[in-house]
N, C-alpha and C positions, 0 to 999 in steps of 0.2 A: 223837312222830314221830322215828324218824332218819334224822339228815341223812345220815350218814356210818358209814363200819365199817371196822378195824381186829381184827385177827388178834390181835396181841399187844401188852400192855399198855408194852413197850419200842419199840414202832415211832414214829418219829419222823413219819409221813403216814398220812393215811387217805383213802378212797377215798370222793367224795361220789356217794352212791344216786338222791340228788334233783335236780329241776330245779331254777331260779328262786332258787340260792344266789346271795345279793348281800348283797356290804359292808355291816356291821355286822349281819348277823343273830346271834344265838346258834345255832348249831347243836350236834344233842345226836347222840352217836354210841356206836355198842356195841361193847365189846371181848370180842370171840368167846370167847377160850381162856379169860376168866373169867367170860364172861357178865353183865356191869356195863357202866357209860356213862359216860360223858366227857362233859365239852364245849367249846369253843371259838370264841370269837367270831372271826368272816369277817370280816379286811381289807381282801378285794378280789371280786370277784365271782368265782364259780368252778362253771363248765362241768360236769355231770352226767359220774362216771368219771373226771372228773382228783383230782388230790392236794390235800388242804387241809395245810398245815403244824401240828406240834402242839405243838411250842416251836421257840424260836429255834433259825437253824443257822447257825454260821458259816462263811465261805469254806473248803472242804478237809477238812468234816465230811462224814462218812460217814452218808447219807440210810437209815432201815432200816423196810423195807415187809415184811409178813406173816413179819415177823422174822426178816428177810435182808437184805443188803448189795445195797441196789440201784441204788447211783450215788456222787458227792458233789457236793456244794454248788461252785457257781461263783460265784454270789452270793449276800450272806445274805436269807436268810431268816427272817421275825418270825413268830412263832403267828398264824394266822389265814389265811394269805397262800397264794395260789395255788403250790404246787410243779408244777413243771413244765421240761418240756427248758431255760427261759427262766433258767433257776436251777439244774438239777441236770443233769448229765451222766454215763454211764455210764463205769467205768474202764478198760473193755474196751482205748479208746483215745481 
């Protein structure tokens, strides 16, 4: 089953597919442009269509979704962990 999908194999977030993701599940996810899977273990519970983190990010790191510049970090963030506005911000402003 996948949990989650990811575009490209440098993207720091991927997009979870499924319901019912809670802390400490392994979830297993596909990385589209090469067609292979990942995985990473869930920190925190995390809401169908939001972000799961895929390594650590530090404060002022540049968040990168379907392999573009889509915010930075306000707080860090550990693999596993819910990303979201609560942690990432766009640079717009």
């Amino acid at each position: 089953m996948n949990h989650f999908v990811l575009h490209d194999a440098h993207d720091s977030v991927a997009v979870v597919v499924v319901e019912g993701v809670k802390a400490g599940m392994e979830l297993n996810g596909w990385i589209m442009d090469e067609d292979r899977m990942t995985a990473v273990t869930a920190r925190q519970d995390i809401p169908i269509g939001h972000k799961v983190a895929l390594r650590d990010m530090a404060v002022g790191e540049t968040v990168i979704k379907y392999g573009i510049d889509m915010g930075r970090v306000i707080a860090p963030i550990a693999a596993g962990e819910h990303a979201h506005v609560h942690n990432i911000k766009t640079k717009r402003w």
